[in-house]
Structure formats: C-alpha cells, structure tokens
C-alpha positions in Angstrom: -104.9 -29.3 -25.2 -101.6 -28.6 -27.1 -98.2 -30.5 -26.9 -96.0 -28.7 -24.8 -93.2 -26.9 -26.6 -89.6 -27.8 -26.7 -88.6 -25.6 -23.9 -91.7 -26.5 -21.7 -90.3 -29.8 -22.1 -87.1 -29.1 -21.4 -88.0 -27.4 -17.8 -90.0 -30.5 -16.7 -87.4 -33.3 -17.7 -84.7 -30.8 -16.1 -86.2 -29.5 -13.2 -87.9 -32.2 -11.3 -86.9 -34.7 -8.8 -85.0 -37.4 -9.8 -85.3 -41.2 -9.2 -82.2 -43.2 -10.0 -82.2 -46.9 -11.0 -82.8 -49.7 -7.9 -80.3 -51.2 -9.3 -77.0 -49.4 -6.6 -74.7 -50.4 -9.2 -76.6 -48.4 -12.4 -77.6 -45.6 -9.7 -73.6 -45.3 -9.0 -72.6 -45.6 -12.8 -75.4 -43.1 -13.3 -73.8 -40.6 -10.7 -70.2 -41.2 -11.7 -71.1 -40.5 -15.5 -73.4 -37.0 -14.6 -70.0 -36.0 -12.4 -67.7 -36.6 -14.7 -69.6 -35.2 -17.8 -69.2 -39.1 -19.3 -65.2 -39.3 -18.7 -66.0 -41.6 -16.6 -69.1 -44.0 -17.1 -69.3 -43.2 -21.0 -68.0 -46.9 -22.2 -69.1 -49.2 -19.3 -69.5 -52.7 -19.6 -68.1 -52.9 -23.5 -70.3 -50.3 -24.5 -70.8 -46.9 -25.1 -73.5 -45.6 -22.6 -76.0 -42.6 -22.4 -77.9 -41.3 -19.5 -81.8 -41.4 -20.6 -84.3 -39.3 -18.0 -87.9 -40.6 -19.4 -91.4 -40.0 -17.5 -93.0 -42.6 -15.0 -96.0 -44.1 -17.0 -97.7 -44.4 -13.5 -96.4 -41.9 -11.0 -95.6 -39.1 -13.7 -92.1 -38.8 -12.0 -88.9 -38.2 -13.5 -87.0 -42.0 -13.9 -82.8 -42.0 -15.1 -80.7 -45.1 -16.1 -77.6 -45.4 -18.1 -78.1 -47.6 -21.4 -76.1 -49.0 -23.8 -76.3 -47.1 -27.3 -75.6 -47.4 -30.8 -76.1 -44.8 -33.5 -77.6 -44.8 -37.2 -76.9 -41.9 -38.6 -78.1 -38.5 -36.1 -79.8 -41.2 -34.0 -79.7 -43.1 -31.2 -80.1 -46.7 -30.7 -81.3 -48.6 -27.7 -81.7 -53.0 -27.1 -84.7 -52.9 -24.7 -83.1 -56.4 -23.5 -83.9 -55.9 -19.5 -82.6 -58.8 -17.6 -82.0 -62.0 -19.4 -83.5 -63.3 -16.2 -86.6 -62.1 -17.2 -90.1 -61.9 -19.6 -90.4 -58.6 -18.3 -89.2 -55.7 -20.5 -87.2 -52.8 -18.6 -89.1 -49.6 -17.2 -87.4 -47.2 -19.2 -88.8 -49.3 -22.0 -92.3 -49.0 -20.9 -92.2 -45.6 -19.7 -90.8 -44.5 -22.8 -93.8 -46.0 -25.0 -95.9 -44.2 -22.9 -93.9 -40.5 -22.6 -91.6 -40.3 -25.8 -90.1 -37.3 -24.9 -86.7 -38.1 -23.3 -83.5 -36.4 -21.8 -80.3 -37.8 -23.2 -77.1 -36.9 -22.0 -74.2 -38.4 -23.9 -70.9 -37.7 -22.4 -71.9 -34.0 -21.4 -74.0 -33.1 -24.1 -78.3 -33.3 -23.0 -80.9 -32.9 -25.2 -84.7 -33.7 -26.0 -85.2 -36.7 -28.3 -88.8 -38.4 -29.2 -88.4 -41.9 -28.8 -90.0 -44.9 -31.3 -89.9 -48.8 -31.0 -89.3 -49.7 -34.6 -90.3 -52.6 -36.4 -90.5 -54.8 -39.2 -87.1 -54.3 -41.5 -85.7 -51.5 -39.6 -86.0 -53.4 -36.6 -84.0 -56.5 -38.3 -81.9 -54.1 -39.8 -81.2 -52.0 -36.3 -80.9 -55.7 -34.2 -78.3 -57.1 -36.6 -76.2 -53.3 -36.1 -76.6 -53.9 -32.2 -75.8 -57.7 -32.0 -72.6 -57.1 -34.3 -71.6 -54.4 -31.7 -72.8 -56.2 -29.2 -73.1 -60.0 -29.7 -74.3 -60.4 -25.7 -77.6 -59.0 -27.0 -78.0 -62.2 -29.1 -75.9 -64.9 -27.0 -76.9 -63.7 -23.8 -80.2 -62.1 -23.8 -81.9 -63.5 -27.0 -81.1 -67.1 -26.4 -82.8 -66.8 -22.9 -86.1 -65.2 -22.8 -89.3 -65.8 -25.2 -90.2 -62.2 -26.2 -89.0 -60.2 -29.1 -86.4 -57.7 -27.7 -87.1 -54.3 -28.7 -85.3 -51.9 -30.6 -85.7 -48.5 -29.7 -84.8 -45.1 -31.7 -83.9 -41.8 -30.2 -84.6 -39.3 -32.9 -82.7 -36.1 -31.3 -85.0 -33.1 -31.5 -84.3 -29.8 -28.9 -81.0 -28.3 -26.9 -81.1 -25.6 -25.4 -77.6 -24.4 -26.8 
C-alpha cells in the first residue's frame, strides 16, 4: 500500500473530528488562537505558539494542542517537555512518533509538516536554541524529571495555497 499523497493528507487532518486538549485552559488557548487566526494566542506564556493537529497512535482520531515553537531555518522546533510533574512524555509527542504527518497552523497560516525527534548533535544543538529562548525548559523542566527531553522538528512540506 502507498503513502497517501499530500492532498489525501490534507483532507484527513482537515476534515475529521477534532479532540481538543484535557487540559480547559490549552483547549481555550487553542480556540482563542483558531478564532483569531493567532492575534490572539500566538505568544502565550513567553512564547511564540503554533497549533499542531497530529493522529491518535491508538484511536486513529484527530488530537490539537497549542505548543511552544522555535525555528531553525524553514523549520519548526518543538521541547517535548510535558509536565515537569511528570516521567511521562506529552501525547502529541507520542502520537507524533507514531503519525509524522502533522497540521500546523502558525498564526493563520496551516500546512503539512513531517515530524522527526532529532538526536545526537542536532539535538544538543536545537536544546541549547530552545533553552536560551526559553530558559524554563532547562530550570523548570530539566532539573525535575529523569528522562531526556525531546527535541522535535517540523520539516514543513504541503499547503494547499
């Protein structure tokens, strides 16, 4: 069986149900960002923020959170941090390393993007870009849970327009 093409892609990451974050207060952010095409919701908590649709590893259906980004060159960067509360790394995380194909919206711009957990020097290389934006990542999130946080890369690939 063949990958699905760009468009087919498209249709099912556009045209399907919806869940929203548990979390009321990301589900809101995510709602107020989508209305507002980012005017409102875009830099949230410090950070800039994008709106990331990715597949349910289990279910198949459609998940959407708001997550903090940074960029390296065309791309995307993501801190898979979760909750510093926790060993547990977030869902988009793990849905995404199951389904790379992702929606992004930043500010009112969606597209495709493949997503890849890097490693090795680009990983340093990517953590010390976050951190510096971001020093939370390292004071906050780091210096509280055991795992190695991961460092995701949205390599944009399809629009539409």
């Amino acid at each position: 069986m063949s990958d699905p093409s760009p468009a087919e892609t498209w249709q099912r990451l556009t045209e399907g149900d919806v869940t929203d974050s548990p979390d009321r207060s990301v589900a809101e952010h995510v709602h107020r960002y989508l209305a507002t095409g980012g005017a409102d919701g875009f830099r949230e908590g410090g950070m800039p923020n994008l709106i990331l649709t990715t597949i349910g590893r289990v279910t198949g259906r459609l998940h959407r959170t708001a997550v903090f980004f940074g960029t390296d060159g065309d791309d995307y960067v993501l801190v898979a941090s979760g909750s510093a509360l926790s060993e547990r790394q977030p869902n988009w995380f793990r849905n995404l390393r199951e389904h790379p194909d992702v929606l992004v919206q930043v500010r009112d711009r969606r597209f495709l993007a493949r997503a890849r957990t890097t490693s090795g020097p680009e990983r340093d290389r990517l953590w010390r870009h976050m951190t510096t934006q971001f020093p939370a990542y390292r004071t906050h999130y780091e210096a509280r849970i055991r795992r190695q946080i991961p460092v995701v890369v949205l390599e944009p690939r399809w629009s539409p327009t």
